[in-house]
Structures are given as structure tokens and as C-alpha cells.
C-alpha positions in Angstrom: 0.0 0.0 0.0 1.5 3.3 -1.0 0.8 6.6 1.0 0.2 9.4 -1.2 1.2 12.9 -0.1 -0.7 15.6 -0.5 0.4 19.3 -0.1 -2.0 22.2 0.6 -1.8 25.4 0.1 -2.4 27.6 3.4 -3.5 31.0 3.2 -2.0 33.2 5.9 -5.5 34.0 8.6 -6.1 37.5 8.4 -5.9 39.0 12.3 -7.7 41.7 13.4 -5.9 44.7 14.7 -7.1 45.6 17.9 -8.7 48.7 18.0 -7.2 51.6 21.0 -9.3 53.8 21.9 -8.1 57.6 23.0 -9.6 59.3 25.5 -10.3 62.6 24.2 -11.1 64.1 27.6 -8.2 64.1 30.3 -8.8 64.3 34.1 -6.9 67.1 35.6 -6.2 69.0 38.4 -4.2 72.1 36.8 -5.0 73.6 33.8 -2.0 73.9 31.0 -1.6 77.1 29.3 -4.3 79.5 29.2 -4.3 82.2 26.7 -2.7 85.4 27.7 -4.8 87.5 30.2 -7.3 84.6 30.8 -8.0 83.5 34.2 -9.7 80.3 35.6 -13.0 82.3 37.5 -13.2 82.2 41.0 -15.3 79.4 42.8 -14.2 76.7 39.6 -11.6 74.3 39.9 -10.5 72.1 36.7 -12.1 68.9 36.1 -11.6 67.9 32.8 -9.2 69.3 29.8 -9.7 68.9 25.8 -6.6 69.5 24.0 -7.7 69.5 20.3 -9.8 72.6 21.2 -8.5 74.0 23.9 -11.6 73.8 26.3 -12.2 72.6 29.8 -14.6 71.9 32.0 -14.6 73.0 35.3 -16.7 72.3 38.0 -17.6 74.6 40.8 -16.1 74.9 44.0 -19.7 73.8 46.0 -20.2 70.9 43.0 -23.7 72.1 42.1 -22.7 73.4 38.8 -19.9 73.2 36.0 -18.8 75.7 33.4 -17.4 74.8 29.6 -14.5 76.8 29.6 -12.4 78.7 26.6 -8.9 78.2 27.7 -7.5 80.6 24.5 -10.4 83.9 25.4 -11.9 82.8 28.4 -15.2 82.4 27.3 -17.6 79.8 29.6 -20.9 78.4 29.5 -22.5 77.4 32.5 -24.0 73.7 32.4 -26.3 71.6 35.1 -23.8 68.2 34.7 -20.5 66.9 33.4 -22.8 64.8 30.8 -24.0 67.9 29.9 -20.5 70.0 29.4 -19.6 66.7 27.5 -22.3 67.4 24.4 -21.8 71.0 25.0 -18.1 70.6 23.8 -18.8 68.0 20.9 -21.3 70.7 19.8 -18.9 73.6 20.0 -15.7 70.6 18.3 -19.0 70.3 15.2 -19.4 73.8 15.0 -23.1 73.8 16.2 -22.9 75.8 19.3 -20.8 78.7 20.1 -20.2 81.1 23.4 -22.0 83.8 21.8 
């Protein structure tokens, strides 16, 4: 009885690359640079930083409240949640809302 070899071709298995996510918001405790003659207002510390756009959130000193924050003017918006500042900013990064 003879054996009979047979070769196969294998085709290489395509692998996924795993997908990292980025945070785009950063917890912080100290603001970087703010533009020149802009202050953080009184009674806000930082909470979170976006550095594509140069805005923060901060949250007030008494947590009852948080304000979106223009690092480069010093523009705010005053918002009810951090959920809130959140869409507020993704507005503001699509263009649909402005501190106006």
C-alpha cells in the first residue's frame, strides 16, 4: 500500500488589529496654558481638559454646577452636569454651538 502525499496550500489567517481607543477628555487638576490675560474664574476648579480645542470643563467649588471653559479667550458656559458640558463641547468641536 502506498501513501500518497498531499500538499495544501495555506492562506496566511487574516488578524484583526485591535482597535485603542483615546480618551479625548483628560482628568486634571491644573489647567496647561491658558491664553494670555485669561484667568480660571473664581469658585471653579478644573475637572476635565480637551486638548484639540483648547476647552475645559470646570466644576464649581460647591459641585452644584460646571462651566465649559475657553482656555485661549476665556469664554464659559454654565451647564447643570458633566454629561452635559460633554455634548456641549462635541457641539462647540461640530461647530453647532458657540459662546455667543
Amino acid at each position: 500500500m502506498e501513501t500518497e502525499l498531499i500538499e495544501t496550500a495555506t492562506t496566511p489567517v487574516a488578524t484583526k488589529k485591535k482597535l485603542v481607543r483615546v480618551k479625548p477628555y483628560t482628568r486634571i487638576e491644573n489647567l496647561p496654558a491658558l491664553g494670555e490675560g485669561v484667568e480660571i474664574p473664581g469658585g471653579y476648579v478644573p475637572a476635565y481638559f480637551r486638548k484639540r480645542k483648547m476647552l475645559a470643563v470646570l466644576r464649581s467649588t460647591d459641585r452644584t454646577h460646571y462651566l465649559v471653559f475657553d482656555m485661549n479667550t476665556g469664554d464659559q458656559l454654565r451647564v447643570a452636569t458633566c454629561s452635559e458640558a460633554s455634548a456641549t463641547m462635541s457641539e462647540i468641536r461640530r461647530g453647532l454651538k458657540s459662546f455667543a
